[in-house]
C-alpha positions, 0 to 999 in steps of 0.5 A: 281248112284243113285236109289231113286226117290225125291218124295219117302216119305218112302222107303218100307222093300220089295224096301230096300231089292231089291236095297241091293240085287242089289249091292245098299246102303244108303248114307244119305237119298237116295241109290246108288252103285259105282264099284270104288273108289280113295284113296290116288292117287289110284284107287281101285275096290269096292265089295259089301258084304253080310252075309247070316244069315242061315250059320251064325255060330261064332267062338273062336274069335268073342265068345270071343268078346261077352263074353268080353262085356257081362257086358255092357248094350244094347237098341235098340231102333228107330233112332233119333238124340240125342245130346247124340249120337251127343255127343259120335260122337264127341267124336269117330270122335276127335279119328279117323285119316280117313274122316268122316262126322261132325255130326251123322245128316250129315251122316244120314240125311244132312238136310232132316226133314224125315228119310225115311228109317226105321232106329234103334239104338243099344245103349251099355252102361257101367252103364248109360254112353253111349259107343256106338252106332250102326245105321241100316235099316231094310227091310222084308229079310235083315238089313243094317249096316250102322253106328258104333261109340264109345267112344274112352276109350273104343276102346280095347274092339272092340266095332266096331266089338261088334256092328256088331256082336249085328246087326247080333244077332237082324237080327237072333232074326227077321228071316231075311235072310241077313245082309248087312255090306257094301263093301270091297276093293281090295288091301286095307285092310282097310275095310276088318272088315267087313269080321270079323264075319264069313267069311264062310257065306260071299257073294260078287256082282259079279255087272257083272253078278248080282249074289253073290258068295261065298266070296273068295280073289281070287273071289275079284281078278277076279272081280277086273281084270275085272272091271279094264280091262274093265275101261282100254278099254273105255273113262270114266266120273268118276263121272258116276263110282262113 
């Protein structure tokens, strides 16, 4: 489902922070929202996430992770595409065994010639070599996570999760409310790092009631059970789902 009309030469902080709020994220140069999701054969429920930055508070394991990095370099600055980013996508993508567009342009911008999101960077560098990157958008309230990669050398020192952590610190440092790092889904573990930096100040769409809750597994399940008993009662176009 998609939200953005093709005539929007820009979407404005206040229009980004209402379609996150609303259980909606970019993909390349428009916003959507899906419940579902297949994988390998299956059919899983997707549950949007959110951190509220007020209750945001880290513990021994993601200090640590700050600590561990300490030493790197980082830059913020306005997204643009580099063929040192290209270069370091490249390199992440070569290491990974999940789907992943080709490029950084691919994922960001798929031809268009105008970002219309307002969109940085965090560059981590070791010396003056590039380890990683961390693409987002910002609205008035809230920041959106929307890209991470790295070198894969440096794949023990989590840098991933690093760079969560950093968007989290940037959207603190600019007194906004929420941090929005993406979904999660049911029965599949796979997307559940996104919970990494504080479980406790987490909330979850309910795309039922349009509320966010406070994050729970068994508030996932219950959400999970209603989606898919729902599904079951109707005849369905799948693309309409997704």
């Amino acid at each position: 489902m998609s939200a953005t009309p093709s005539y929007m030469p820009i979407i404005r902080g206040d229009m980004l922070d209402y379609y996150l709020s609303q259980g909606y994220y970019r993909m390349q140069q428009d916003l959507f929202t899906c419940r579902f999701l297949p994988i390998d054969g299956g059919f899983y429920t997707v549950h949007w996430l959110r951190f509220v930055l007020a209750d945001m508070q880290y513990g021994p394991e993601q200090r640590r992770l700050l600590r561990l990095n300490e030493r790197f370099s980082t830059f913020i600055r306005p997204f643009k595409i580099t063929s040192e980013l290209e270069e370091l996508y490249a390199q992440y993508r070569s290491s990974i065994t999940f789907d992943a567009p080709e490029t950084v342009e691919a994922f960001m911008l798929a031809g268009a010639k105008h970002n219309v999101f307002n969109s940085e960077v965090i560059e981590v560098r070791d010396g003056g070599l590039l380890i990683a990157a961390g693409i987002f958008d910002s609205g008035l309230q809230s920041l959106a996570g929307i890209m991470n990669f790295y070198h894969p050398e440096y794949r023990k020192r989590s840098l991933g999760k690093y760079l969560m952590l950093l968007k989290i610190n940037h959207a603190l440092g600019h007194q906004k409310a929420h941090y929005y790092p993406g979904y999660v889904v049911h029965n599949y573990p796979k997307f559940d790092y996104k919970l990494f930096p504080c479980p406790r100040a987490t909330e979850v769409f309910d795309c039922v009631s349009g509320l966010w809750l406070p994050y729970s597994r068994e508030v996932v399940a219950s959400q999970s059970a209603e989606l898919m008993a729902d599904l079951s009662e109707q005849d369905f176009d799948f693309d309409e789902l997704i």
